[in-house]
N, C-alpha and C positions, 0 to 999 in steps of 0.2 A: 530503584534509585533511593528511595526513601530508607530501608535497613540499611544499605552503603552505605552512608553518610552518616547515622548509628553507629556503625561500626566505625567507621573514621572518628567519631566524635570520643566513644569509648579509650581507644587508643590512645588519644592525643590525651586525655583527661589522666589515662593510669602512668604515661610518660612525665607529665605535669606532677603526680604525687612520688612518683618514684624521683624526681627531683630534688622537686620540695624533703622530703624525708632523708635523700641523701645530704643537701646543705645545712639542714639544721637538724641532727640527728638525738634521739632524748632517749626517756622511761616515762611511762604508763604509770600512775601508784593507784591501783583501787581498795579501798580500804572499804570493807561489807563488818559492821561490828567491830568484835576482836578479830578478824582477817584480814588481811594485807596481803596485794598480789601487787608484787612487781613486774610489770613488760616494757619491753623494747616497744616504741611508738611503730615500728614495720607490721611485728607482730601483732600490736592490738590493732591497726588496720585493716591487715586479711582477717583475723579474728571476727571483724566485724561486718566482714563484708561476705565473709563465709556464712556469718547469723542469718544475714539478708538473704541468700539463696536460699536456705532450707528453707528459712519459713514461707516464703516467700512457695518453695516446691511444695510444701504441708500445705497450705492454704491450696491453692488448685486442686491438689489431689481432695482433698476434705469437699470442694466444691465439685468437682466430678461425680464423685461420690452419692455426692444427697442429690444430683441433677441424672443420676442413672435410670430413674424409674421414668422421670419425662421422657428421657433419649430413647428407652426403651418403647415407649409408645409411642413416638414418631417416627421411630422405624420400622413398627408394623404398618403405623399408616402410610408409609411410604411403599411398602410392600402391598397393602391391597389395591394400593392408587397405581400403582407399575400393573398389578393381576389385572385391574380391572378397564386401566386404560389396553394392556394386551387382548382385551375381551372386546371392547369394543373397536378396536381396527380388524381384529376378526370379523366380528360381526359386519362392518362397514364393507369388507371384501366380500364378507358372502351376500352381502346385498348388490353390490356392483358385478357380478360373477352370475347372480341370476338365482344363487339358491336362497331363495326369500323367506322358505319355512324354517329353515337354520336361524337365519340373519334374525327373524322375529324369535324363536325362541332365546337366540343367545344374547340379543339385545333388551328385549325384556326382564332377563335373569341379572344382567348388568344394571338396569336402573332398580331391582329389586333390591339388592346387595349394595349400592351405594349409598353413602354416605352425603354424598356431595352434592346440591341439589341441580347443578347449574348440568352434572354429568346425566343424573336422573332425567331432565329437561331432553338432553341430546341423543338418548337411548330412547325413549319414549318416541322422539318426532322420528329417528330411524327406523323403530319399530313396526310405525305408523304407516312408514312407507313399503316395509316389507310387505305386511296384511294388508294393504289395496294392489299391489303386484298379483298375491294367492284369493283377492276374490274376498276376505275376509272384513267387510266393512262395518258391520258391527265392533269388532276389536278394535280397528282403525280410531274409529269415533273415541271407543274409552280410552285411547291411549292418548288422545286428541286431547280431550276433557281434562286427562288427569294432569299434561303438561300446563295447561292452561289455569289450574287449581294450584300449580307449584311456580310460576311467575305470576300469580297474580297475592301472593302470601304476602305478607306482611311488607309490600310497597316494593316488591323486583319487578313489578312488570315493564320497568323502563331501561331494564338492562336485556332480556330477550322474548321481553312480548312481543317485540316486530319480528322475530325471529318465529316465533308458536303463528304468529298469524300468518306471516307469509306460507311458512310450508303446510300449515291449513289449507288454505284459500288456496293452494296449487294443486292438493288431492283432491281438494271437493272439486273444482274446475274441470280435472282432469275426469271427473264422474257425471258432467252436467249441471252440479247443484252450486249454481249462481248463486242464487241469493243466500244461502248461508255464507259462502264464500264471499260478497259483499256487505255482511253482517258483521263478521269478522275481521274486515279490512278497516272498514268505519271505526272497530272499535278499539284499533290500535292508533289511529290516526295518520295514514299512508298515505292521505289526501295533501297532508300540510308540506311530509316530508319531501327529499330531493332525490330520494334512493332509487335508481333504475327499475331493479330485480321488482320493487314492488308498483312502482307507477304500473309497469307490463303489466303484471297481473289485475291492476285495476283497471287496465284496458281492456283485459280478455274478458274480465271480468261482465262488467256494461258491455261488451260485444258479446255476449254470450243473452244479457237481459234484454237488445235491442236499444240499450241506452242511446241514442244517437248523436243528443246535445253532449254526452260526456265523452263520446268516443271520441268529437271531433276535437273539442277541449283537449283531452291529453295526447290525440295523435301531432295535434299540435305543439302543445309543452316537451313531449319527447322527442321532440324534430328539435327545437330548441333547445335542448339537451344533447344532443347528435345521439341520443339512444337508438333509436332507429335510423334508417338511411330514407333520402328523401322520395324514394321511388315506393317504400312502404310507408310512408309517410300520407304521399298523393293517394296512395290507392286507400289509406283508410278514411282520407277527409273525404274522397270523392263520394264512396260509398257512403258515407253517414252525412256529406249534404246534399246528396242528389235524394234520400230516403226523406229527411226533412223537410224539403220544398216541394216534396208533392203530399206529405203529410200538412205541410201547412195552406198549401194551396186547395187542399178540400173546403177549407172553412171558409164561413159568409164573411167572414173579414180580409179584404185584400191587405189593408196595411200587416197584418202581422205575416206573410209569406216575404211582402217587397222590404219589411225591414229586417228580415231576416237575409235577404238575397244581398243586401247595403251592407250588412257587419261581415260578409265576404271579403277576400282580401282579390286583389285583381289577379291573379297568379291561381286562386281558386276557382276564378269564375267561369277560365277556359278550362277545366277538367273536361272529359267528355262529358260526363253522367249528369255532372253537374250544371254542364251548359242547354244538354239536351232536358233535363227538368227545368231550369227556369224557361228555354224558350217556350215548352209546351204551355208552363204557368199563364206567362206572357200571353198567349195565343187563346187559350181558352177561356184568358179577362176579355180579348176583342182588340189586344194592344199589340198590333202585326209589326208595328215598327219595332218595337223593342224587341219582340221575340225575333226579327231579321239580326237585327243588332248582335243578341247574347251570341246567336250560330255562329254570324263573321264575326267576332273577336273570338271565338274557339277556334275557325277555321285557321284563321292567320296565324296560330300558335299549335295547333295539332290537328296538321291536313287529315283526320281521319276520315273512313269509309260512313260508318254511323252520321258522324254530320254531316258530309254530302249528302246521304241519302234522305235526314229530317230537313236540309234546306233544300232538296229538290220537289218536297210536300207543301208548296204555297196556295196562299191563297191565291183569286185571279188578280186584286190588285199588287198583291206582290211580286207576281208574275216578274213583270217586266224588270223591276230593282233588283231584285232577285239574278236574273237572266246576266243583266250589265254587268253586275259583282263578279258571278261568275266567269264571265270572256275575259275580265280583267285578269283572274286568276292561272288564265289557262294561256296567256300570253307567259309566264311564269313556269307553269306546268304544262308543255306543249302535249305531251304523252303520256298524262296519266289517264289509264279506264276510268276511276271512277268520278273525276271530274268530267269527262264525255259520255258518261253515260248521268248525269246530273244535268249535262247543258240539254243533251239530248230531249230529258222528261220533263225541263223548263219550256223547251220549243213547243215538245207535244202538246202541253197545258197552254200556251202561247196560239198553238195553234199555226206554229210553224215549220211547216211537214219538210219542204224541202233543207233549211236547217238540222231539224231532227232527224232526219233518216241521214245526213253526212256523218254527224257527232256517234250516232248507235251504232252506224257500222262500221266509224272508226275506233271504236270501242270494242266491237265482235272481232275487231281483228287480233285482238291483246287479250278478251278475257269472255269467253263465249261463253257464257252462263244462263240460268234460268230468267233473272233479270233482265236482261237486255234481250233475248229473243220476246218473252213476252211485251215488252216495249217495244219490241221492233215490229210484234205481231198485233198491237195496238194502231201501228202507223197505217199498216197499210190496209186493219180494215176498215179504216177513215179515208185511207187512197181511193176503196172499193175496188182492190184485188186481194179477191179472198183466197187464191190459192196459196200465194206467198206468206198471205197473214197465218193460213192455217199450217203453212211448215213451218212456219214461226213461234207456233203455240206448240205443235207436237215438240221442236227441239229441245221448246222449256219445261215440256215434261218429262221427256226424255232426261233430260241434264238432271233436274230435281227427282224424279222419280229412283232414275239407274237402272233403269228396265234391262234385264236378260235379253241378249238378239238370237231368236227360235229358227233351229234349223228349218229350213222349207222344202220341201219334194222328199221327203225322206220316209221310207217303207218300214212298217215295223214288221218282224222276223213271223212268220206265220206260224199259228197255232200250235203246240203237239196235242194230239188228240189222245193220244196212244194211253198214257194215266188217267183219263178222265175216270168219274165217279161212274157207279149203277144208276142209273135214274129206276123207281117207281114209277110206272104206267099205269094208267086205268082206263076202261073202256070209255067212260069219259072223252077220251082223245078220237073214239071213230068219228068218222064222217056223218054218220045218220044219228041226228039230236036225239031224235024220239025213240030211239034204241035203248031197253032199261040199261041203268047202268049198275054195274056189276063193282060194288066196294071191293071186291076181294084181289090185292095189289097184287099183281105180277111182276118180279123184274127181269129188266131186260137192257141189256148192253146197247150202249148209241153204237158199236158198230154192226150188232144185228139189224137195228131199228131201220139203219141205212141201208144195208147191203140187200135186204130181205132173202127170200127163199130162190131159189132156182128158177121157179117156174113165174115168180114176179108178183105172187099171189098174197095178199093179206093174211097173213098168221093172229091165228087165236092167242091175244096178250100182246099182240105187238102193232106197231105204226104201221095205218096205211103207207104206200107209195105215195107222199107228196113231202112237199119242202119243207123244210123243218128248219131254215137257217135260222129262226129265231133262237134255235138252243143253245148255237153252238157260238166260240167265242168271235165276236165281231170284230177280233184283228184284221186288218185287209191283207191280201195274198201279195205275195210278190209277182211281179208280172211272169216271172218264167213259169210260173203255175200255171196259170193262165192258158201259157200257150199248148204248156204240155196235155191240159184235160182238153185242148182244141184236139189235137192231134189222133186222140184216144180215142173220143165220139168219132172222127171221120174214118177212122181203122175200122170202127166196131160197122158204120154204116157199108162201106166197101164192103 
């Protein structure tokens, strides 16, 4: 738009003079010394406007000219900066590709050759990740060091020392070594900022040190952020303050657990872990009401199996408050097991058998487990019927065990004698102790040893005629054996 109107304006200006010169038409006289030049006023205006263009073209050309040796050397570094940025997407591919001995040398060679320090910085930390890919963690570390020595030069570290420290702190992480990785995080300042990619890492970070006050801190500030979603949200405060209140609840001081249980928010209090450590806390100061308390507001918010089963653990005065909560609940939840199997071991502690044995076996009927027989094999040998109590105990070990069921009556296939080995005999084996005995081994096949001679006679080196079944293998016969060696002795007698 802008030459358009140049152009328009040019136009209208040279129509303007060609006017002008046509209405009042004259001569030029320049007079240089003794020289005199006459022109027509048309002529000495292109004349002069001719002057303007040339020099006007000399001047640029003159300046092109003396400006060639700079143009020249931006165009190589234009040229190395194109080699070396085509080096580095190389190298970035063969890092994502998987070939990380490539990717490390080729990106090493790239920050070696440049020039640019901020390019050096980004070959380096790729490099970095290539050699912990191949195992190489010594180079990793130098390549670590040297970016961190080239932003921290002469006051860059504000433009990508978050940048050196995050992808630090994610390979040492990714190795175990926390606290360098939180050494490093400190010393960019990751704490103050707002940036996702890094808070995470200072979360893994203290989750990896057991930090538990900082986990819960930023699982919370990330939640507040929508960085994470609120189901990893709960699972990480739960875990880091169900860890806390029974770290705090060791010590001689109660107020530092109950004011830590107060800076709870009520939405934390029902977690399970959470609720099941402060009831314990609660119970093991001697304070039954508050630990009843923490269970029912968890219950009422997540009927879980865990908290039935720590609120079916009362004491006996709780017993009873205990018991009432529950039937209320279970007007609400007519068929759940695991509240019938919680009223049920409220009754038993109560002492209320015919109650208890309704709740357990309405229970067994939905989820027949090792729990509830064993509770149901508690009832009845307080009934004093023990045989029902003891199929009640075998069932829940049964259930808990998983025992194999072993075939019964079942014959194993009888011996083959026919391979057996040579035995060594020694006189040793006659009948008459006080007969010297003679070392010198004879062998002799177990079907000699059995069959003997013709005439039924003891052979020299060989078993008398008596039983020997100890030798042989104690598999039992199958009954048709049996009958057939009947059959054979009554032949032999006939």
């Amino acid at each position: 738009m802008r030459r358009l109107f140049w152009i328009v304006l040019t136009i209208a200006l040279a129509v303007a003079v060609a006017l002008v010169i046509q209405r009042f038409p004259g001569n030029v006289l320049v007079v240089v010394d003794q020289w005199r030049m006459q022109v027509s006023l048309t002529f000495a205006i292109l004349a002069l406007l001719a002057l303007f263009v040339s020099s006007y073209v000399l001047i640029r050309l003159v300046v092109w000219l003396a400006d060639l040796p700079t143009r020249y050397r931006g165009w190589r570094g234009q040229r190395a900066e194109r080699r070396e940025q085509s080096r580095m997407e190389q190298g970035w591919i063969a890092l994502l590709e998987g070939r990380h001995a490539f990717a490390e040398k080729l990106l090493t060679k790239v920050s070696a050759d440049s020039k640019d320090w901020k390019r050096q910085v980004l070959a380096d930390l790729s490099a970095a990740r290539a050699a912990q890919e191949i195992g190489a963690f010594d180079r990793r570390d130098q390549l670590i060091q040297k970016a961190q020595k080239l932003v921290a030069h002469d006051g860059k570290q504000s433009s990508l020392g978050t940048a050196v420290a995050a992808a630090a702190a994610d390979l040492w992480l990714e190795q175990g070594q926390a606290g360098a990785a939180l050494e490093v995080l400190d010393r960019a300042g990751v704490q103050e900022r707002k940036d996702v990619h890094t808070l995470r890492l200072l979360l893994r970070t203290h989750q990896q040190l057991n930090n538990n006050e900082q986990v819960l801190e930023l699982a919370r500030r990330l939640r507040r952020l929508q960085a994470i979603s609120t189901e990893q949200a709960d699972k990480l405060i739960e875990t880091a303050a169900a860890h806390l209140i029974k770290a705090k609840s060791l010590t001689a001081d109660s107020s530092d657990w109950e004011s830590f249980w107060k800076s709870l928010r009520a939405e934390e209090k029902v977690l399970v872990s959470v609720a099941l450590a402060g009831s314990d806390a609660y119970q093991v100061r001697g304070k039954l009401k508050e630990a009843s308390a923490v269970l029912e507001a968890a219950i009422k918010t997540n009927f879980d199996p865990r908290l039935l089963q720590a609120y079916a653990k009362a004491e006996p005065e709780q017993v009873t408050p205990r018991l009432q909560h529950a039937e209320r609940w279970l007007t609400q939840r007519e068929n759940d097991p695991n509240l019938l199997v919680t009223l049920g071991a409220l009754c038993l502690a109560a002492q209320m058998w015919g109650q208890a044995q309704r709740y357990l076996e309405l229970s067994a009927q939905k989820r027949s487990d090792s729990q509830v027989n064993a509770l149901l094999g508690s009832l009845f040998d307080r009934l004093g019927q023990p045989e029902r109590a003891a199929q009640h105990w075998r069932m829940a070990t049964a259930v808990s065990a998983a025992l194999p069921i072993l075939a019964q009556d079942a014959f194993l296939p009888a011996a083959d004698l026919q391979d057996d080995p040579v035995f060594t005999l020694t006189e040793a084996f006659v009948d008459d102790p006080l007969a010297p005995a003679d070392h010198s081994a004879k062998e002799l096949s177990l079907g000699d040893a059995t069959h003997g001679s013709a005439s039924g006679a003891s052979l020299p080196g060989r078993l008398p005629q008596q039983d020997y079944d100890e030798l042989f293998d104690s598999a039992p016969l199958p009954a048709h054996a049996f009958e057939s060696a009947g059959s054979q002795s009554s032949e032999k007698k006939d």
